[in-house]
C-alpha positions in Angstrom: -114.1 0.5 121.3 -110.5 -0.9 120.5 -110.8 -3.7 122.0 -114.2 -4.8 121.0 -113.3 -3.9 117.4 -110.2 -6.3 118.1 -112.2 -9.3 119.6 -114.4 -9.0 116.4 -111.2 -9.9 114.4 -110.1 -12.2 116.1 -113.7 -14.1 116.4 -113.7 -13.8 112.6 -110.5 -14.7 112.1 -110.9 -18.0 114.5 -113.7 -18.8 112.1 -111.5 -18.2 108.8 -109.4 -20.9 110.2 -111.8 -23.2 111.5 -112.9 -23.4 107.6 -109.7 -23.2 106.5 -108.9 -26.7 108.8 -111.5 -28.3 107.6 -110.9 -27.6 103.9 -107.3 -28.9 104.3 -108.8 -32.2 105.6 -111.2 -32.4 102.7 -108.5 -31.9 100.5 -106.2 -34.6 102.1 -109.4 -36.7 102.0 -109.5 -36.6 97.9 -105.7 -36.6 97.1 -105.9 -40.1 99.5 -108.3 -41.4 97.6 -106.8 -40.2 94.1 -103.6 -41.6 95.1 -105.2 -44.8 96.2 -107.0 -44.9 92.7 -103.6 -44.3 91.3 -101.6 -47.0 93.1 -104.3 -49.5 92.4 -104.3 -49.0 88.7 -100.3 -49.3 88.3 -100.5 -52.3 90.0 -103.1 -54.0 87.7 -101.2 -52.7 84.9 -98.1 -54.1 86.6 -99.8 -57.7 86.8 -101.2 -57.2 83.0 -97.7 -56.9 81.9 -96.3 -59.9 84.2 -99.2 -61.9 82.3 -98.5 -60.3 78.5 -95.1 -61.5 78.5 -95.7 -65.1 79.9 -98.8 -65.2 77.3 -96.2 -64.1 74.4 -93.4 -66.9 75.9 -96.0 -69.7 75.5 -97.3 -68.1 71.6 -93.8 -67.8 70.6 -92.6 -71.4 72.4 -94.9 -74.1 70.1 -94.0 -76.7 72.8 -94.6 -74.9 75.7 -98.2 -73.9 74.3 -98.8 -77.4 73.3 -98.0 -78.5 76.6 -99.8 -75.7 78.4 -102.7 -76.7 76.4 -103.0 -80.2 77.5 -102.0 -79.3 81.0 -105.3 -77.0 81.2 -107.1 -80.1 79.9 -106.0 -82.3 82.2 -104.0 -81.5 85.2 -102.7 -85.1 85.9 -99.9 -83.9 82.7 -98.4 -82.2 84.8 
């Protein structure tokens, strides 16, 4: 009786972490993803900020804005 009782736990336990595996892999699944999400969003925000300043050189540089003006008209300024 022992060891039947004892092969029952162990069955159910083997189950318990058969679950408990694929759970863990779930998890990893979504913190992946979130952490792709993540890494993808400060990068964006990383190239917005690159752009913001060069946008605020050529507002606060009359010159440069004049000349970035005609240079999207007409390439050839360049």
């Amino acid at each position: 009786m022992k060891l039947d009782q004892l092969q029952g736990w162990a069955f159910i336990a083997e189950i318990i972490g058969g679950i408990a595996i694929v759970l863990s892999i779930l998890y990893l699944a979504v913190e992946t993803r979130n952490n792709t999400n993540t890494i993808q969003s400060q990068t964006s925000q990383g190239l917005l900020e690159l752009s913001n300043s060069y946008q605020l050189e050529v507002i606060g540089n009359p010159e440069l804005a004049d000349y970035f003006g005609e240079a999207t008209k007409n390439l050839k300024v360049l």
